[in-house]
C-alpha positions as CSV (number, residue, x, y, z in Angstrom):
1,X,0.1,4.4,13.8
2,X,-2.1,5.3,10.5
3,X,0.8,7.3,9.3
4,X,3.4,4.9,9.5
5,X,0.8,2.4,7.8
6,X,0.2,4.7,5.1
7,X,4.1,5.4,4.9
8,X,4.8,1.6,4.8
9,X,2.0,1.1,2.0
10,X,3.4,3.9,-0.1
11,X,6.7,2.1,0.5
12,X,5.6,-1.2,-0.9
13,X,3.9,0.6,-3.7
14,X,7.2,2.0,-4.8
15,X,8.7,-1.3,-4.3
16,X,6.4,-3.1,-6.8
17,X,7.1,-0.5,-9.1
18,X,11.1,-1.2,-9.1
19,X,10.2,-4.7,-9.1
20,X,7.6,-5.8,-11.2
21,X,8.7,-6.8,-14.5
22,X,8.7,-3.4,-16.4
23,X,11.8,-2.8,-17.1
24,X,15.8,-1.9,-15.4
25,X,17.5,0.8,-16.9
26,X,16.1,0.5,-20.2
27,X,16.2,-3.4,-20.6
28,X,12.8,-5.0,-21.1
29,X,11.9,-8.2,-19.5
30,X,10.6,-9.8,-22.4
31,X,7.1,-10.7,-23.3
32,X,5.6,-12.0,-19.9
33,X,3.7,-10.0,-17.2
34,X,4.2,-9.2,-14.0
35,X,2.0,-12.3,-12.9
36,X,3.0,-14.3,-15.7
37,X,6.7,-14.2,-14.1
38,X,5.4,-14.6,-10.2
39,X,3.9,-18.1,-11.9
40,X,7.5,-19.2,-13.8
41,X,9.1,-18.7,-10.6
42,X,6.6,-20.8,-8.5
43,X,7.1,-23.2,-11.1
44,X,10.8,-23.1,-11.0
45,X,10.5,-23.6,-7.6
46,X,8.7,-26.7,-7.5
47,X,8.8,-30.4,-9.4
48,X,6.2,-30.0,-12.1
49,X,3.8,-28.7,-9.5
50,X,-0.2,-29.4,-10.4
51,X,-1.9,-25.9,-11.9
52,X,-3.8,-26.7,-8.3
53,X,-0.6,-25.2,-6.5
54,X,-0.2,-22.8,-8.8
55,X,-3.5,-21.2,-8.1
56,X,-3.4,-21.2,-4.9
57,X,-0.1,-19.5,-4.8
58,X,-1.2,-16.9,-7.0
59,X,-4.0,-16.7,-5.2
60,X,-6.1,-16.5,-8.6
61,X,-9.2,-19.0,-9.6
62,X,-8.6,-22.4,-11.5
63,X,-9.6,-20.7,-14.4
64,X,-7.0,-17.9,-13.9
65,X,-4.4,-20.4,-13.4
66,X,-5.3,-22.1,-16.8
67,X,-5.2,-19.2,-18.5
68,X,-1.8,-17.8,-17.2
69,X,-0.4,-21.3,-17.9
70,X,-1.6,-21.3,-22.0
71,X,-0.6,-17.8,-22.2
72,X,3.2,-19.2,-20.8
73,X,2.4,-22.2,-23.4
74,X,1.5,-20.1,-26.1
75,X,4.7,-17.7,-25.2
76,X,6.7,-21.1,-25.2
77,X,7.6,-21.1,-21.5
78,X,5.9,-23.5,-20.3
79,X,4.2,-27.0,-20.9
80,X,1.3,-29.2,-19.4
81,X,1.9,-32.9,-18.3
82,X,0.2,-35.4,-16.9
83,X,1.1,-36.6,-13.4
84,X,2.9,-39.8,-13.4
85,X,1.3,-40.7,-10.2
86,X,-2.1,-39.8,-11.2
87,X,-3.0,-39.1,-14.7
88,X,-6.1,-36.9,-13.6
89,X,-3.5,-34.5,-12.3
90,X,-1.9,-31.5,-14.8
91,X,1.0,-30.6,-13.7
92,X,3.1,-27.7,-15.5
93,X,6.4,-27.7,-17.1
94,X,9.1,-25.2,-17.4
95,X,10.7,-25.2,-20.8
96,X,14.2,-24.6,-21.7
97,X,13.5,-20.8,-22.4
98,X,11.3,-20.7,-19.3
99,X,14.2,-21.5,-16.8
100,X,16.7,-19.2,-18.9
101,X,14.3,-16.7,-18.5
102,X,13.4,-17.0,-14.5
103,X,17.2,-17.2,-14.4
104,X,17.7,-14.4,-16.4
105,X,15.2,-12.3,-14.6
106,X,16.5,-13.2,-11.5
107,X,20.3,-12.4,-12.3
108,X,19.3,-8.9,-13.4
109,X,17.3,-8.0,-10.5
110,X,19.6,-9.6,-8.1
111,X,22.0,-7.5,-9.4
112,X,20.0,-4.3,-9.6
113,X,19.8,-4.5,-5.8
114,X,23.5,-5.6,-5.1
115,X,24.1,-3.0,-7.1
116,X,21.3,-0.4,-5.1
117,X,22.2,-1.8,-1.3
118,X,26.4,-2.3,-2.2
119,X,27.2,0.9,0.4
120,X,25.3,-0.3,3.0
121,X,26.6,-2.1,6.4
122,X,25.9,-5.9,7.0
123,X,23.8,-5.0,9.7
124,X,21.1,-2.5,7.7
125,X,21.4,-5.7,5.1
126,X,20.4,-7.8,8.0
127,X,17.3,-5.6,9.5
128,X,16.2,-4.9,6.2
129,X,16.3,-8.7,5.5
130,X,14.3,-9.3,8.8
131,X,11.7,-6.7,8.4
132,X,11.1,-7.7,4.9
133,X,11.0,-11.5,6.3
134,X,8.7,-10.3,8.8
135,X,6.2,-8.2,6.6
136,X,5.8,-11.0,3.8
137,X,4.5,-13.5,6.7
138,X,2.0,-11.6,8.4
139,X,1.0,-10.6,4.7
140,X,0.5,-14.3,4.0
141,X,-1.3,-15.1,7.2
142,X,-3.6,-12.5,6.8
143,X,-3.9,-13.9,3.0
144,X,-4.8,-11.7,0.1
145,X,-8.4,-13.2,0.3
146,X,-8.8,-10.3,3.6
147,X,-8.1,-7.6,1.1
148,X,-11.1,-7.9,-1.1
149,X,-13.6,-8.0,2.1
């Protein structure tokens, strides 16, 4: 069992290398980070979601989360607003050139993996799908918090 939990942890490293924002072929992915682009897609995912949920799905402190959101600010992705419901509450704000760039980001690396996976059956599309679907939700219920212990 250790192996194949070695194998599989090799695996995902290679993975995150392929997939974190570096680069494809050449093309650089602008001037965000890796985590920078994991928080414009949570963003772009939600309706002006508080920094709140954006720490916790980043799993960083609230002081990690304010500093990735003036770093998209300063970058001109992103903006701060006040909730409408409760004015205590910042919520964050994708910009024009924040959604063009999840979009764009998303495109490319959709792409890169239609392009990657294009000779492969429906079904090894399918099981890949369902063990990917698999790992990323025991990875969240074991939460990244167990790694540091």
């Amino acid at each position: 069992m250790k192996r194949y939990l070695c194998d599989i942890y090799e695996s995902l490293h290679e993975l995150t290398w392929y997939f974190g924002c570096q680069d494809i072929n050449g093309e650089c992915c602008g001037d965000i980070s890796f985590v920078e682009y994991r928080a414009l897609r949570k963003i772009s995912q939600e309706t002006n979601p508080p920094i709140k949920l954006l720490k916790d799905a980043l799993n960083v402190t609230k002081s990690g989360a304010t500093r990735i959101i003036d770093r998209l600010e300063t970058k001109g992705y992103a903006v701060r607003r006040h909730s409408h419901k409760d004015g205590r509450i910042c919520c964050i704000e994708l910009t024009e050139k924040g959604k063009f760039t999840v979009e764009e980001i998303n495109n490319r690396y959709a792409s890169f993996l239609g392009e990657s996976l294009k000779d492969k059956e429906l079904q090894t599309l399918s099981n890949i799908n369902n063990t990917l679907n698999a790992l990323v939700s025991a990875l969240r219920q074991q939460g990244l918090g167990s790694i540091r212990k």
